[in-house]
SEROLUM-47897 format. One line per 3 residues: number of its first residue (from 1); their letters; for each residue x negated, y, z of N, C-alpha, C. Coordinates in pm, whole numbers. Layout:
NUM	a	X:Y:Z:X:Y:Z:X:Y:Z; ...
This chain:
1	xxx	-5674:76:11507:-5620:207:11541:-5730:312:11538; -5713:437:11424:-5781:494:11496:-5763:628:11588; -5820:701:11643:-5851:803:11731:-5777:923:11709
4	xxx	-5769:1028:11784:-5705:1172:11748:-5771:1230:11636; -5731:1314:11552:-5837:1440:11505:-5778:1579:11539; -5884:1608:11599:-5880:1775:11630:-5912:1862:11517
7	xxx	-5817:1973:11526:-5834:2059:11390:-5868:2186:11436; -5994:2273:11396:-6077:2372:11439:-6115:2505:11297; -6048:2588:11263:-6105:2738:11185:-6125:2844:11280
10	xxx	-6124:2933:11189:-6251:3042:11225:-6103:3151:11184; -6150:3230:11262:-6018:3355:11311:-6028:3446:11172; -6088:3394:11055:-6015:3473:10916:-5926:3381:10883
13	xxx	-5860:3316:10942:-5707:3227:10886:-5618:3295:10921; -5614:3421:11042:-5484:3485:11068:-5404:3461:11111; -5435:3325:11182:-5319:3259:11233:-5283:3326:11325
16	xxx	-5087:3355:11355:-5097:3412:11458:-5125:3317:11560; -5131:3361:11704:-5157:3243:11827:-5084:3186:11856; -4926:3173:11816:-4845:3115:11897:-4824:3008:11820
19	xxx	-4874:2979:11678:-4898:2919:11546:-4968:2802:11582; -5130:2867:11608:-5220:2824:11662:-5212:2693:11778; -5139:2728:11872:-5098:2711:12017:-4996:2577:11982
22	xxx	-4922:2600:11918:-4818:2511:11878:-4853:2371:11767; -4966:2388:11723:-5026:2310:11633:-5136:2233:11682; -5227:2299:11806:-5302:2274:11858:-5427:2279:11752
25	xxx	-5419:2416:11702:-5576:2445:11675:-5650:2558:11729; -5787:2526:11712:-5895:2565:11794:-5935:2655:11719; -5944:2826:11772:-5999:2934:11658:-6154:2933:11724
28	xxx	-6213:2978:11644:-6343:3033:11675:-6369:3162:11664; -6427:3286:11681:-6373:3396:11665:-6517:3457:11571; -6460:3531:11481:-6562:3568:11404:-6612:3698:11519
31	xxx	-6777:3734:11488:-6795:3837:11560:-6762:4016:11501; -6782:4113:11597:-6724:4212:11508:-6824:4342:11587; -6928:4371:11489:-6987:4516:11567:-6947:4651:11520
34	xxx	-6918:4759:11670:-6871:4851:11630:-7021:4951:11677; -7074:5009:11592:-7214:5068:11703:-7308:4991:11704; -7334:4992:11870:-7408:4940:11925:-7352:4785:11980
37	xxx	-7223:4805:11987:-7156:4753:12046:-7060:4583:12010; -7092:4514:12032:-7078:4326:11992:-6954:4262:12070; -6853:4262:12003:-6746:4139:12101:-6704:4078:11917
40	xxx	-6635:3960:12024:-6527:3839:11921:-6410:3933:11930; -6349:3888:11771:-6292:4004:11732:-6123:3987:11809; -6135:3888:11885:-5973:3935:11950:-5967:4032:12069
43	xxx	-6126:4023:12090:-6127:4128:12195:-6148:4272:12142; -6095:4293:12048:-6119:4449:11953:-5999:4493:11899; -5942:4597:11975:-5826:4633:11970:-5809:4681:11816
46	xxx	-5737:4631:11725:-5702:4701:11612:-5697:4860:11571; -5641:4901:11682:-5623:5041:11677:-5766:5122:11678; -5803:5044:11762:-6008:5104:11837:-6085:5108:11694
49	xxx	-6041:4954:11600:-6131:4926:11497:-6117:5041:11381; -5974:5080:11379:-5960:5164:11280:-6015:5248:11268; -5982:5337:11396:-6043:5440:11477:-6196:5464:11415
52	xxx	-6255:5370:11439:-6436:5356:11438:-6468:5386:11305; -6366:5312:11212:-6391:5315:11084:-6364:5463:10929; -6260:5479:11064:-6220:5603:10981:-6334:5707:11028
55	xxx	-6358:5678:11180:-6464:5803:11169:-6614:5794:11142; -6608:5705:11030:-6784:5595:11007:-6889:5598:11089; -6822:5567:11210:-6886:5432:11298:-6922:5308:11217
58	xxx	-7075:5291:11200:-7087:5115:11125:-7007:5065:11206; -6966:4978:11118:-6865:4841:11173:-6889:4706:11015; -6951:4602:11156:-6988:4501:11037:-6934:4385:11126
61	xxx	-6938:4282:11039:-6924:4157:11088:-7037:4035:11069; -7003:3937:11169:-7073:3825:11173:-6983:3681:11204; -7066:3533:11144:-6997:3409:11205:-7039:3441:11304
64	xxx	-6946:3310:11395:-6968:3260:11534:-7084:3217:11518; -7189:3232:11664:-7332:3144:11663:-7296:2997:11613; -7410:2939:11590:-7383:2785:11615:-7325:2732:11757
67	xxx	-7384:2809:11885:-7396:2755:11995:-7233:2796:12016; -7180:2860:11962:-7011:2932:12020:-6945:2801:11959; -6976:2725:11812:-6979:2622:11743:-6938:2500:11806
70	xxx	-7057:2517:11862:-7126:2383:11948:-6997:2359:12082; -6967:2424:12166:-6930:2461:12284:-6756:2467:12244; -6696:2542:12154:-6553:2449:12104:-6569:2335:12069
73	xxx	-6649:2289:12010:-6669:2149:11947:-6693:2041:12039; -6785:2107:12178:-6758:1991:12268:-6602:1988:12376; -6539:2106:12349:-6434:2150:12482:-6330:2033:12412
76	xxx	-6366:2096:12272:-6227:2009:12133:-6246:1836:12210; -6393:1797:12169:-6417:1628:12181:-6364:1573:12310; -6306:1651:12404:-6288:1574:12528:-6127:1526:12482
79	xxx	-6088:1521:12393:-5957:1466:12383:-5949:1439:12227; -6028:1438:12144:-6035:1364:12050:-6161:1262:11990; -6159:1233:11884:-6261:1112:11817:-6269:1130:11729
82	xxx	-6260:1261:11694:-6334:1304:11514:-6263:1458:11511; -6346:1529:11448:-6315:1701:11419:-6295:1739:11310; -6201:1785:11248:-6169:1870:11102:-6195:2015:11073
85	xxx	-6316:2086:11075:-6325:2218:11081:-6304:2283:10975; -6207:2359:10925:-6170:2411:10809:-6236:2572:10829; -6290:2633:10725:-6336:2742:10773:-6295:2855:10617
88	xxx	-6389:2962:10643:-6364:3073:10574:-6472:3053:10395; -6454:3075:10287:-6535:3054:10160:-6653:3119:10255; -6748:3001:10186:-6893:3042:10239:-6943:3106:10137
91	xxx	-6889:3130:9987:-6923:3285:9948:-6875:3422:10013; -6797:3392:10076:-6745:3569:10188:-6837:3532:10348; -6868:3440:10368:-6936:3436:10511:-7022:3313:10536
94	xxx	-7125:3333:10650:-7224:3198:10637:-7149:3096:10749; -7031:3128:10817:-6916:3075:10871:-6927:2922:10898; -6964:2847:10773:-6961:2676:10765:-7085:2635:10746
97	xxx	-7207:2766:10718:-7389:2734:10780:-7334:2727:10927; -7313:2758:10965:-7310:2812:11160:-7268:2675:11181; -7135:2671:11161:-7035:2513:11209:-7123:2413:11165
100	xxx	-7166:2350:11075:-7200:2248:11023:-7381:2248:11096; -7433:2358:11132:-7560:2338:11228:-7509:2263:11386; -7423:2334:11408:-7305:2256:11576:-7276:2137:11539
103	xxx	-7216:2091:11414:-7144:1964:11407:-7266:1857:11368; -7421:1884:11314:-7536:1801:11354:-7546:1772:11504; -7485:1815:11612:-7530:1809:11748:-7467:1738:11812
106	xxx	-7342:1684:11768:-7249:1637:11826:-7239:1467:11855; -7136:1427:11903:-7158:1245:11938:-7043:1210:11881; -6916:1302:11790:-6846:1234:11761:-6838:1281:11619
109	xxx	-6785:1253:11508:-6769:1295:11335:-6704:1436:11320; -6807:1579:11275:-6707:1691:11287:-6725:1717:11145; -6632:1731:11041:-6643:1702:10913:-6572:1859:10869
112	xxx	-6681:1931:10796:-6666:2081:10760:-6624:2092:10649; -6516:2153:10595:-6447:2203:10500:-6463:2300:10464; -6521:2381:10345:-6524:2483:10336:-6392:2525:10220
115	xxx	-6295:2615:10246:-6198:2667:10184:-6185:2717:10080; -6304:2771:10038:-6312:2843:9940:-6189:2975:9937; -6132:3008:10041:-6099:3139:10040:-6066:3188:10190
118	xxx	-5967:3267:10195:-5953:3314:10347:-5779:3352:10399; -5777:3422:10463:-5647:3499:10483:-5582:3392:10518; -5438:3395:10501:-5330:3264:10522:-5307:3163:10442
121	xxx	-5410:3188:10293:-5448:3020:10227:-5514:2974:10290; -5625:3007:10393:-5670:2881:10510:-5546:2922:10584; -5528:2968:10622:-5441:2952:10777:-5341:2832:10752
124	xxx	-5279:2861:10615:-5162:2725:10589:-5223:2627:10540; -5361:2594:10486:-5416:2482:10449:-5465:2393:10589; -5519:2486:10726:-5521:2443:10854:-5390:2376:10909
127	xxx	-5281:2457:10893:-5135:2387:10946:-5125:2268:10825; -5160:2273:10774:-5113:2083:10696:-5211:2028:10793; -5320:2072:10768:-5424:1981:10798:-5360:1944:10963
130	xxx	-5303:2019:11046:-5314:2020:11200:-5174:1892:11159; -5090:1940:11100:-4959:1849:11103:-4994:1724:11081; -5097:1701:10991:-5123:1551:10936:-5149:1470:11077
133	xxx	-5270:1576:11183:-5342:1515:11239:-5228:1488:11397; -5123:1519:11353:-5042:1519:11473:-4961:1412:11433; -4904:1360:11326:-4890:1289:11288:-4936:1128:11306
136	xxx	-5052:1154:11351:-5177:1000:11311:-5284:1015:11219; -5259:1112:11121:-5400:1071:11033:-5519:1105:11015; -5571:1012:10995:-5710:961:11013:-5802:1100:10948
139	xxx	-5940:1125:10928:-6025:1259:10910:-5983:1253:10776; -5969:1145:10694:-6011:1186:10566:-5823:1202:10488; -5773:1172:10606:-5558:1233:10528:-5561:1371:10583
142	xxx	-5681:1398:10692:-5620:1537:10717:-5734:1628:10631; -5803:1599:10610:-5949:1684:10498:-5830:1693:10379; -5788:1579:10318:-5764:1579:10195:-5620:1659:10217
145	xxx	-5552:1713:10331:-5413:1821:10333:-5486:1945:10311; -5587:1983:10392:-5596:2145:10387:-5691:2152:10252; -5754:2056:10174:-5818:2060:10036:-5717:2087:9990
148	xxx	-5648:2001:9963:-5486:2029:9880:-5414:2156:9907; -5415:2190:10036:-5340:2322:10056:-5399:2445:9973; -5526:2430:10023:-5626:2564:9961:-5642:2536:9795
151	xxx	-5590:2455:9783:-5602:2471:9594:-5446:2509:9563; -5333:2502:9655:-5189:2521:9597:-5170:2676:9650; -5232:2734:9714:-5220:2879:9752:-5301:2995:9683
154	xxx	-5286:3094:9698:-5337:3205:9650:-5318:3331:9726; -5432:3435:9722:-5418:3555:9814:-5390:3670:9708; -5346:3770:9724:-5312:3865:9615:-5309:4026:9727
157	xxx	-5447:4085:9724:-5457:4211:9786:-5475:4330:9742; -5431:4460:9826:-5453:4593:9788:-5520:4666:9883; -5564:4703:9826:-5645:4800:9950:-5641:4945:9828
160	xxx	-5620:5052:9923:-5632:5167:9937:-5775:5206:9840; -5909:5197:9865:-5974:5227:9802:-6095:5065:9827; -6216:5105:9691:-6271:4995:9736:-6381:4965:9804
163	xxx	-6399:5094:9876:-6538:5142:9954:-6566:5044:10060; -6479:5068:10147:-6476:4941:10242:-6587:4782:10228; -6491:4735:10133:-6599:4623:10046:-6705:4616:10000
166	xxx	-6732:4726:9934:-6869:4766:9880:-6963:4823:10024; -6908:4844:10117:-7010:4857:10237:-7067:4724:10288; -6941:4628:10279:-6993:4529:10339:-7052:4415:10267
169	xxx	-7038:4411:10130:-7103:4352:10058:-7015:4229:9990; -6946:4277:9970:-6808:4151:9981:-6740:4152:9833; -6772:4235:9784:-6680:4294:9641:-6682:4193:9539
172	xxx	-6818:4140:9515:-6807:4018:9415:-6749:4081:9249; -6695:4036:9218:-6658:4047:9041:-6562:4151:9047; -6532:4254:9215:-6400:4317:9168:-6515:4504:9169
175	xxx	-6657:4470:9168:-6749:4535:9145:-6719:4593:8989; -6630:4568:8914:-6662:4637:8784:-6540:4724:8822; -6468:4727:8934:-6346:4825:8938:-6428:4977:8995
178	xxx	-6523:4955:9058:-6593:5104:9103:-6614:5154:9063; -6602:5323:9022:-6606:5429:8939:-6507:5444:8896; -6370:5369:8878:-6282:5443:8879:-6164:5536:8824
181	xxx	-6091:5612:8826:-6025:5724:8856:-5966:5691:9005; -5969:5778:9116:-5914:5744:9277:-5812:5765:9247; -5675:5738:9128:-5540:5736:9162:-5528:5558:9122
184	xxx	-5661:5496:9061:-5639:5368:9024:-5637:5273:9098; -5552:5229:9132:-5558:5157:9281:-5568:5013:9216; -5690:4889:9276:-5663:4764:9265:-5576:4688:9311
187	xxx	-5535:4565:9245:-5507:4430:9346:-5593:4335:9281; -5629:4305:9439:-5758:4187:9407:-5700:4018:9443; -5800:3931:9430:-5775:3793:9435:-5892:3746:9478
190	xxx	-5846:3622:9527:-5976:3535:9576:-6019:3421:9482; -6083:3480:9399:-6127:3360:9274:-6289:3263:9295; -6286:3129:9290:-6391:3101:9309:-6476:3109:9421
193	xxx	-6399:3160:9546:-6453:3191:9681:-6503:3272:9682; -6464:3421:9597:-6516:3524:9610:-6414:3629:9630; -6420:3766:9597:-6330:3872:9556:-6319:3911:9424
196	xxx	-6230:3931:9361:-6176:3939:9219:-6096:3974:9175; -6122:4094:9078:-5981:4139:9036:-5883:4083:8944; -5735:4169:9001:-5625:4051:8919:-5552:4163:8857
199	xxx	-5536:4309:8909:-5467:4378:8879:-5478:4501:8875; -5437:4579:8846:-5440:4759:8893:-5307:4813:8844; -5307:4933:8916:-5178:5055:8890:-5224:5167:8915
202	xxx	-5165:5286:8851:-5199:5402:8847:-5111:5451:8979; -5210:5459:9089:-5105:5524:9205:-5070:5333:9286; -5045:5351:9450:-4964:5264:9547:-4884:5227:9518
205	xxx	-4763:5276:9475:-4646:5179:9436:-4663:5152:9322; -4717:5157:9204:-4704:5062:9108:-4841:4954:9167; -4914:4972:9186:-5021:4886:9218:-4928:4744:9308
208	xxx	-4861:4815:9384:-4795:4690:9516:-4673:4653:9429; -4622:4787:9332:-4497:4637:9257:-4607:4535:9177; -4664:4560:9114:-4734:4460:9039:-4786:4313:9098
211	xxx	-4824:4414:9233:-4886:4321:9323:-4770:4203:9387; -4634:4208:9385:-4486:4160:9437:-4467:4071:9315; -4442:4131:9162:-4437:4066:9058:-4506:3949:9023
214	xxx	-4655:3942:9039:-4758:3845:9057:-4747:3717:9176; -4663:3803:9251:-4609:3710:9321:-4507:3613:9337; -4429:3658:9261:-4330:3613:9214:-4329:3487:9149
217	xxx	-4419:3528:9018:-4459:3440:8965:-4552:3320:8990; -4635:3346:9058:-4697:3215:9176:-4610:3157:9216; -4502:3222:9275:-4440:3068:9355:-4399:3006:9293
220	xxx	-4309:3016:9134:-4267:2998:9080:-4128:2900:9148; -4111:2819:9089:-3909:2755:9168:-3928:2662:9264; -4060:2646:9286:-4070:2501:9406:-4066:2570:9527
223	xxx	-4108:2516:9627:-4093:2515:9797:-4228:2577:9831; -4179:2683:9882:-4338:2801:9915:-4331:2830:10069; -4416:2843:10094:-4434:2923:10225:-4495:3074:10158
226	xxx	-4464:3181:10266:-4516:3314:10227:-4555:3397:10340; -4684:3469:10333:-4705:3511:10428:-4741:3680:10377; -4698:3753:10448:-4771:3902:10414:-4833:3951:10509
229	xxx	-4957:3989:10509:-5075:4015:10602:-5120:4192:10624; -5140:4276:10667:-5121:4393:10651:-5273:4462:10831; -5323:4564:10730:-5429:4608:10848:-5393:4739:10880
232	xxx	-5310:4738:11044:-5256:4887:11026:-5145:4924:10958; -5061:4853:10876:-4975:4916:10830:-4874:4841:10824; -4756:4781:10925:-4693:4730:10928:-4554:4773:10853
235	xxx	-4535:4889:10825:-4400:4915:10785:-4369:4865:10636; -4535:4849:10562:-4558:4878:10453:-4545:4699:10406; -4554:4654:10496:-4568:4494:10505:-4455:4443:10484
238	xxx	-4367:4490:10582:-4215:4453:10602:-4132:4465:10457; -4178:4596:10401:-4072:4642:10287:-4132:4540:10204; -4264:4481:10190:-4296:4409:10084:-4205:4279:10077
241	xxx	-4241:4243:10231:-4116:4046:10247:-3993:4107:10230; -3929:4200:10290:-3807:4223:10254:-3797:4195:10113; -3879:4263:9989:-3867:4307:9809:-3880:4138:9807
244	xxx	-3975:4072:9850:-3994:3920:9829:-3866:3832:9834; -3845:3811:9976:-3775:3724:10003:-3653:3691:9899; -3588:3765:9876:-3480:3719:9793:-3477:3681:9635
247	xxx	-3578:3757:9552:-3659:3694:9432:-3744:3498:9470; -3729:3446:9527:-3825:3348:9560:-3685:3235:9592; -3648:3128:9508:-3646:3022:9507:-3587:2966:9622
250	xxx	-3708:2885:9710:-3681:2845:9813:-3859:2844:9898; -3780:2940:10008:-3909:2963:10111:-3892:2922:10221; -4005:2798:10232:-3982:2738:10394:-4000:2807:10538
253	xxx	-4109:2869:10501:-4148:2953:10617:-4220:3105:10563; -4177:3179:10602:-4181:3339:10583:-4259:3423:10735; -4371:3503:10665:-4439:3544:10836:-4484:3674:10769
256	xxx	-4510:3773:10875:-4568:3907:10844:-4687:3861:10997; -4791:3922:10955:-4938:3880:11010:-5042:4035:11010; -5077:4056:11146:-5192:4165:11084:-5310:4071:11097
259	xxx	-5345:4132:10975:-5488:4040:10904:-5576:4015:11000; -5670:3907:11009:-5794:3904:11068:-5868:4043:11046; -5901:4109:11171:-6009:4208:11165:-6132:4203:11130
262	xxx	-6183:4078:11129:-6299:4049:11036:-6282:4077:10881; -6156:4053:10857:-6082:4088:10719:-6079:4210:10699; -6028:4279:10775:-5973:4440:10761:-6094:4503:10742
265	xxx	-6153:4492:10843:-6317:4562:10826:-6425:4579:10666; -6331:4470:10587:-6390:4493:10481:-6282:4535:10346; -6165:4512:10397:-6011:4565:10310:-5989:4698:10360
268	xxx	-6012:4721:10477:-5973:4917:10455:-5865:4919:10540; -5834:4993:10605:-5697:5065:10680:-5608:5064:10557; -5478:5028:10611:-5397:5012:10509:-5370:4913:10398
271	xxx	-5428:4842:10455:-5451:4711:10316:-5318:4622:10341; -5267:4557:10231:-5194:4461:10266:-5236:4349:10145; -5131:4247:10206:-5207:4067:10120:-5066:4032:10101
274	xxx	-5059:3936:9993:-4921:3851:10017:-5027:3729:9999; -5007:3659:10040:-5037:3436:10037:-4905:3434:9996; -4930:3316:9860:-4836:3246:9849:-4891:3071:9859
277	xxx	-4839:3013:9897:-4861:2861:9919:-4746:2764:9886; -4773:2681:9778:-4696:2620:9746:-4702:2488:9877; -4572:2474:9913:-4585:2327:9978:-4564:2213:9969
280	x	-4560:2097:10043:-4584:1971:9989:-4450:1937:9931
């Protein structure tokens, strides 16, 4: 027989908490400075963050220490016998340097996954992984769900402009979209564990139909989960699952999410995401 596994990411999965709570996974909270000023980002009111940003207040982000690492990782071990830490592409963050320095410290197996992307393709590659492990299975049935998850999903984003990103250093290959015309609005992707462009429109609504269409076509006729993620702009979110939902096949589970603020901070006020995830 063997032991429990505890399943542990890092608060760019988006999960909401009651998700979280119900699955029994362990967030870690990415950090978030506004100023002078340092908290974990659930303690940073969305509204405050915007606020800061619109009126360029630096606002950057950081992983959890090792020691924040260390300290879920031992709270996690008191009720299990091996750890599954799924985390954020360690090309967007040093997220799984941090974890994997904590999980050298430990007395029981904490085995780091790195995702190679972010948003709610980890968040739903974590819920396989948590289901497996609720289930019974062993580290290496629940590694090999959220591997599998994060290769059957995809993120598909817009943001407003691409400044944001380019502050924080995050832009990656969607760097040849800068310069422009400002009515050309992107949609980007997470290619390769980076940022990458997939799309553009002249102007918001063609940019976000394109961005719906692309979606479409991802799920294609099998069994999807869908999530739409949105920073600040919930109305804009809603109309998108609404345009979704009924083009799509068959969708197991359907969620509207405001993004990780570690996320937003580098997508812009106003950004929205669709995840699509194919499921098992």
């Amino acid at each position: 027989m063997h032991g429990r596994v505890a399943v542990v990411t890092d608060s760019t999965a988006c999960l909401p908490a009651d998700l979280a709570r119900q699955w029994g996974v362990s967030v870690a909270q990415i950090q978030i400075r506004i100023g002078d000023q340092v908290a974990e980002e659930h303690q940073v009111p969305t509204e405050h963050l915007i606020s800061a940003m619109r009126n360029r207040t630096p606002v950057t982000t950081a992983p959890p220490e090792p020691g924040t690492f260390y300290r879920l990782y031992q709270q996690v071990a008191q009720n299990a016998d091996a750890i599954v830490s799924v985390h954020v592409s360690s090309r967007l963050s040093e997220t799984c340097k941090a974890a994997s320095r904590a999980a050298g410290q430990m007395r029981i197996p904490v085995h780091i996954v790195d995702s190679a992307t972010c948003g709610m393709s980890l968040g739903y590659a974590v819920l396989a992984a948590a289901r497996v492990a609720g289930a019974g299975g062993n580290p290496r049935r629940v590694i090999d769900a959220a591997v599998k998850r994060c290769r059957a999903s995809s993120e598909l984003i817009y943001v407003d402009t691409l400044d944001y990103l380019r502050r924080g250093g995050k832009i990656g290959a969607a760097a040849a979209l800068v310069g422009n015309a400002l009515s050309l609005k992107p949609v980007l992707t997470v290619q390769e564990g980076q940022i990458a462009p997939q799309d553009k429109g002249f102007g918001s609504d063609r940019a976000l139909r394109k961005m719906v269409e692309t979606a479409v076509s991802r799920a294609g006729h099998g069994m999807v989960d869908i999530a739409v993620e949105h920073f600040g702009n919930m109305g804009r979110a809603t109309t998108i699952l609404e345009e979704l939902k009924p083009r799509l096949d068959h969708v197991r589970d359907a969620v509207i999410t405001e993004v990780s603020s570690s996320i937003g901070v580098h997508v812009g006020p106003g950004a929205v995401g669709i995840t699509v995830s194919r499921a098992e």
